[in-house]
C-alpha positions as a Markdown table, in Angstrom:
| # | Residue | x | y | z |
|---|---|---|---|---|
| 1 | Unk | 72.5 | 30.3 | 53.3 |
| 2 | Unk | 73.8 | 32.2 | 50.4 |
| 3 | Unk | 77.6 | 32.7 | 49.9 |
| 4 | Unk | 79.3 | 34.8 | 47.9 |
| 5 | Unk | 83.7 | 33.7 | 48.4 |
| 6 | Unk | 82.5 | 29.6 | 48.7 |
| 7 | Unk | 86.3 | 29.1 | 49.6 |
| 8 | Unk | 86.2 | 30.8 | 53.0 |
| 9 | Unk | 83.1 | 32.7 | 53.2 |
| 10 | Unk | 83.2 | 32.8 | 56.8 |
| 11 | Unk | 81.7 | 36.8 | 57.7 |
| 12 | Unk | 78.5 | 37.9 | 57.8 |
| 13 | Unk | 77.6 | 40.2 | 55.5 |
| 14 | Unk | 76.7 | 42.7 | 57.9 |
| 15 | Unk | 80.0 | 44.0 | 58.3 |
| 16 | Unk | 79.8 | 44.9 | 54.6 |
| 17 | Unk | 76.5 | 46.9 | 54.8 |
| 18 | Unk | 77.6 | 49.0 | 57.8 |
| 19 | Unk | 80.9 | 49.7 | 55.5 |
| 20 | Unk | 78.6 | 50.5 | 52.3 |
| 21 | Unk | 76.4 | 52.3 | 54.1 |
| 22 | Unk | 78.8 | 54.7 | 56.1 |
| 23 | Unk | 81.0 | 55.6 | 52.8 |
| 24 | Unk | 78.2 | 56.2 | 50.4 |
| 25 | Unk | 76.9 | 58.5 | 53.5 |
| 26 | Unk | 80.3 | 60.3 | 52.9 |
| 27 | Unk | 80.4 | 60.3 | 48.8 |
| 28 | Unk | 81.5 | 56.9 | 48.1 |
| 29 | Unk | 80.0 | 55.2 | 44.8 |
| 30 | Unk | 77.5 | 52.0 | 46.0 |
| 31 | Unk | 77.6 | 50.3 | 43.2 |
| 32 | Unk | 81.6 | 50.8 | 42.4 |
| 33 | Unk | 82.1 | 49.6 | 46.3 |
| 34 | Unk | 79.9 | 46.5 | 45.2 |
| 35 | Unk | 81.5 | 45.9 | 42.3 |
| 36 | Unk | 85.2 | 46.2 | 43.7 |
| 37 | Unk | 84.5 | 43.1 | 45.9 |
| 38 | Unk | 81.8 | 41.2 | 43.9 |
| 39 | Unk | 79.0 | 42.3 | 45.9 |
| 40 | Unk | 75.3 | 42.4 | 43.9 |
| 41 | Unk | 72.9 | 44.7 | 46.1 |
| 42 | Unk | 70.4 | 41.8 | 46.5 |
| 43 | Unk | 73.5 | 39.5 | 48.3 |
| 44 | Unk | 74.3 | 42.7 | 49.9 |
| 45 | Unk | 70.9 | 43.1 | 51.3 |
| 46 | Unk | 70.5 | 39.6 | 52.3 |
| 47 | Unk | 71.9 | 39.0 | 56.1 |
| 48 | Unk | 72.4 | 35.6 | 55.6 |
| 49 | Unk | 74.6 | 36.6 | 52.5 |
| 50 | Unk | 78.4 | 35.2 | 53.9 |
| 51 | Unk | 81.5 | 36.9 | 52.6 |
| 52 | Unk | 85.0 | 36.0 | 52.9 |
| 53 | Unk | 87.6 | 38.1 | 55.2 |
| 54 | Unk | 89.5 | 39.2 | 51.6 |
| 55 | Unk | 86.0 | 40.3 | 50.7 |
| 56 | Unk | 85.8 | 42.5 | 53.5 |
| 57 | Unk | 89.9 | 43.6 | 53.5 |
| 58 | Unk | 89.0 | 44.3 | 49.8 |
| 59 | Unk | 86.1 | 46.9 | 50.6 |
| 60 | Unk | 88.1 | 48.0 | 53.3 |
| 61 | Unk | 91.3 | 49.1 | 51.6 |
| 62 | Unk | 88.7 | 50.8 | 48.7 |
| 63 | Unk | 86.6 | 52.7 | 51.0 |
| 64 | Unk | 90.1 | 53.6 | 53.2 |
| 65 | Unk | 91.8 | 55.1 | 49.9 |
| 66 | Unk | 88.6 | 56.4 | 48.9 |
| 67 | Unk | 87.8 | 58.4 | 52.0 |
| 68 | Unk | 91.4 | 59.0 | 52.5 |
| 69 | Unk | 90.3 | 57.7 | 55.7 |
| 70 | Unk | 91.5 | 54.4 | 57.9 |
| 71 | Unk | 88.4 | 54.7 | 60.1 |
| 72 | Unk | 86.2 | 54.4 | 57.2 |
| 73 | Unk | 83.9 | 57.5 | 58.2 |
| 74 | Unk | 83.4 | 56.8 | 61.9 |
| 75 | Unk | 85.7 | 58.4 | 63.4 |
| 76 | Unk | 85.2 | 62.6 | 65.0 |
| 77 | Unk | 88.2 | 63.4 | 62.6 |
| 78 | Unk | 90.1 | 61.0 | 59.3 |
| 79 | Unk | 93.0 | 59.5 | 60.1 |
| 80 | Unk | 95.1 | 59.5 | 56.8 |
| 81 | Unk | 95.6 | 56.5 | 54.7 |
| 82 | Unk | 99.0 | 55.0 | 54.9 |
| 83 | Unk | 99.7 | 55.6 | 58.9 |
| 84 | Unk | 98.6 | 52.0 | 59.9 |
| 85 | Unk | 101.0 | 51.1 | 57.6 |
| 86 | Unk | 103.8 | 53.6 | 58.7 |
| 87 | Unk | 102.8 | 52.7 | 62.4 |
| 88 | Unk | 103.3 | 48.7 | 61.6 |
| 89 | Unk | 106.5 | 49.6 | 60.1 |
| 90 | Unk | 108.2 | 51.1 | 63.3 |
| 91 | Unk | 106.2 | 48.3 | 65.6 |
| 92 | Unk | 108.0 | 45.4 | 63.8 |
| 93 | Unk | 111.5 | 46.4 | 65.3 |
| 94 | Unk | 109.4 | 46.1 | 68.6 |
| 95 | Unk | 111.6 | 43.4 | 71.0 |
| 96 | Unk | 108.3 | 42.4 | 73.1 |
| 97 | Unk | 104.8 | 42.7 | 72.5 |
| 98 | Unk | 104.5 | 45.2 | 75.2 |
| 99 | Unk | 106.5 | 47.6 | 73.8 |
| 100 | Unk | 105.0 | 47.9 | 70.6 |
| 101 | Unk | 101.3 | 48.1 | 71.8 |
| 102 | Unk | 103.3 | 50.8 | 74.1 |
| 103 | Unk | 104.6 | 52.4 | 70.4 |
| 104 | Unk | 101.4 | 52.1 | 68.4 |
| 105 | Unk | 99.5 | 53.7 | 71.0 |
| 106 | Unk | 101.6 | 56.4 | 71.2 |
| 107 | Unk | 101.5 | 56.8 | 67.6 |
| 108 | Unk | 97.9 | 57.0 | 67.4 |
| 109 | Unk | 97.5 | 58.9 | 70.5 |
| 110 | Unk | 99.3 | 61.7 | 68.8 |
| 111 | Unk | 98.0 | 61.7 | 65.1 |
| 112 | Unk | 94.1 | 60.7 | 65.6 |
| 113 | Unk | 92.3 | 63.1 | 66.6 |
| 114 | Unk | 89.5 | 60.1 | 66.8 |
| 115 | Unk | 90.5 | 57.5 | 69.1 |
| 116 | Unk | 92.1 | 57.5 | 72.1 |
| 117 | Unk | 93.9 | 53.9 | 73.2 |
| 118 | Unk | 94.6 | 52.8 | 76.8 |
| 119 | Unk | 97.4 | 50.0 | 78.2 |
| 120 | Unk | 96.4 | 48.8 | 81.7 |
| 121 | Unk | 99.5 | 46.4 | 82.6 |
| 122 | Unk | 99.8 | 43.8 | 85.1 |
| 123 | Unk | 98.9 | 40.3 | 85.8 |
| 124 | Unk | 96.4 | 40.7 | 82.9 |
| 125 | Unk | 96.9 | 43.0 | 80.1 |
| 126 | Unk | 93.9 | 44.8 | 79.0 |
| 127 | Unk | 93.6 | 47.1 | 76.1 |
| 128 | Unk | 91.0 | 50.0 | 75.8 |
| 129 | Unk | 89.4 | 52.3 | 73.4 |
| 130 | Unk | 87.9 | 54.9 | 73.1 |
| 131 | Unk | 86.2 | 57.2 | 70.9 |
| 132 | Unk | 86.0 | 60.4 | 71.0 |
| 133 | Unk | 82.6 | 61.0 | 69.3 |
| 134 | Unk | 81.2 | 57.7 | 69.1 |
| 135 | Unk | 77.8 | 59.1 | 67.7 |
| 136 | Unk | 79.8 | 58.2 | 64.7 |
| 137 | Unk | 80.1 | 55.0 | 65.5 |
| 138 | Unk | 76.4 | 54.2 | 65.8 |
| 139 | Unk | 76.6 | 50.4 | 64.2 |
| 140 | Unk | 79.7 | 49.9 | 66.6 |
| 141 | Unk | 81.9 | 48.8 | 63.6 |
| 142 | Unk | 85.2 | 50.7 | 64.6 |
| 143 | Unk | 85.2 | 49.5 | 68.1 |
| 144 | Unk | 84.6 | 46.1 | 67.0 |
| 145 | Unk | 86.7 | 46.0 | 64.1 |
| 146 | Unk | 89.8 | 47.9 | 65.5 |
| 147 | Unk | 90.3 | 45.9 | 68.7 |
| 148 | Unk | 89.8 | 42.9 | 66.4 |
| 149 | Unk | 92.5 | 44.1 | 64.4 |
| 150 | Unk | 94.9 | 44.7 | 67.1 |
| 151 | Unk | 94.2 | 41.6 | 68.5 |
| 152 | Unk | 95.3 | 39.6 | 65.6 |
| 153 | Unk | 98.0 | 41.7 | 65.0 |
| 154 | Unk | 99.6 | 41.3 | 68.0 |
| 155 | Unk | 99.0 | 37.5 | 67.4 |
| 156 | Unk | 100.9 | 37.7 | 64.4 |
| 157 | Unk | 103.5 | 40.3 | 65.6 |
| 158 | Unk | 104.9 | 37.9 | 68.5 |
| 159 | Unk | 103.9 | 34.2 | 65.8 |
| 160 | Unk | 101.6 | 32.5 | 68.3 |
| 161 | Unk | 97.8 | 33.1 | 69.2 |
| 162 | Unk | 97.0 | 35.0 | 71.8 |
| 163 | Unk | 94.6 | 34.1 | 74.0 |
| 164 | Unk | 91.1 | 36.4 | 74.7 |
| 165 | Unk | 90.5 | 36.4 | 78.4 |
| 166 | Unk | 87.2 | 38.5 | 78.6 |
| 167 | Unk | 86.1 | 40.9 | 76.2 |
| 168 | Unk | 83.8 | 44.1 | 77.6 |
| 169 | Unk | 82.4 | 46.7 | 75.2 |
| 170 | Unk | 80.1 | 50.0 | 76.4 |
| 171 | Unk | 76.9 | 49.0 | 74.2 |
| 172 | Unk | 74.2 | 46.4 | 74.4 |
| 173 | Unk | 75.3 | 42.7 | 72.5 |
| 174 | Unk | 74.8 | 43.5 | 68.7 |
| 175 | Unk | 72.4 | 40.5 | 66.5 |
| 176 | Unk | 75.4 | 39.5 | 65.1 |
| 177 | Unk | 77.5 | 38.4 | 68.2 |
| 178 | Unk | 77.6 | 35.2 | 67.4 |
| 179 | Unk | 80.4 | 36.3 | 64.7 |
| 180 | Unk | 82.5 | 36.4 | 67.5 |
């Protein structure tokens, strides 16, 4: 196995090709994506290549400020850089956990004209989204990664881990669904 962060090189690498892919598709420079996280395209082309998760955050935040865009290309419409952040900001002064996935789905359901997010309460809280063109999203990375995301920030909104009950997704299992 080849690994690029030895400290925590805990992702696979295909997370990084999707990313790379989807932003050069849209202008982005390869090799300056590459370089930003210290990426060589032969690692980059190897799938057993492991990178760490500030490897990925790295080529994240680049291709984000980039693209001026926090879906990274795969979403109908971008969706600005900065309004996770402004959207986090508010959430914080959430009292429960309910009320801020209640907050930042509002939020988003007004400003993206991309994604669409759904809070089914009850015994069992389940959150759903949906894309509105997900043609975009042929890889599946934005579903993936942005009900990851809200998953662990929820965790770390309320200090305690949360746990998964059941996870369903509208596509066939992906080769790498052993990351999860």
């Amino acid at each position: 196995m080849t690994v690029v962060d030895s400290e925590r090189a805990e992702l696979s690498s295909h997370y990084a090709r999707v990313l790379i892919a989807r932003a050069t598709e849209l202008g982005a420079e390869r090799e300056g994506l590459l370089r930003a996280v210290g990426l060589s395209p032969a690692l980059l082309g190897n799938p057993r290549t492991r990178i760490s998760a500030a490897q990925l955050g790295a080529l994240l935040r680049k291709i984000w400020v980039e693209l001026d865009d926090e879906l990274g290309g795969f979403g109908l419409a971008p969706h600005r850089f900065g309004g996770f952040a402004l959207m986090a900001r508010q959430m914080i002064d959430s009292t429960t956990l309910g009320e801020a996935l209640r907050y930042s789905i509002r939020f988003y359901n007004l400003t993206s004209p991309a994604i669409r997010w759904h809070l089914v309460e009850g015994p069992r809280v389940r959150l759903e989204l949906e894309l509105l063109d997900p043609r975009k999203d042929t890889e599946h990375f934005l579903a993936e990664f942005l009900l990851l995301l809200w998953h662990r920030f929820g965790n770390w909104l309320v200090g305690e881990r949360i746990p998964l009950m059941q996870t369903a997704f509208n596509f066939q299992r992906p080769a790498h669904w052993r990351e999860y």
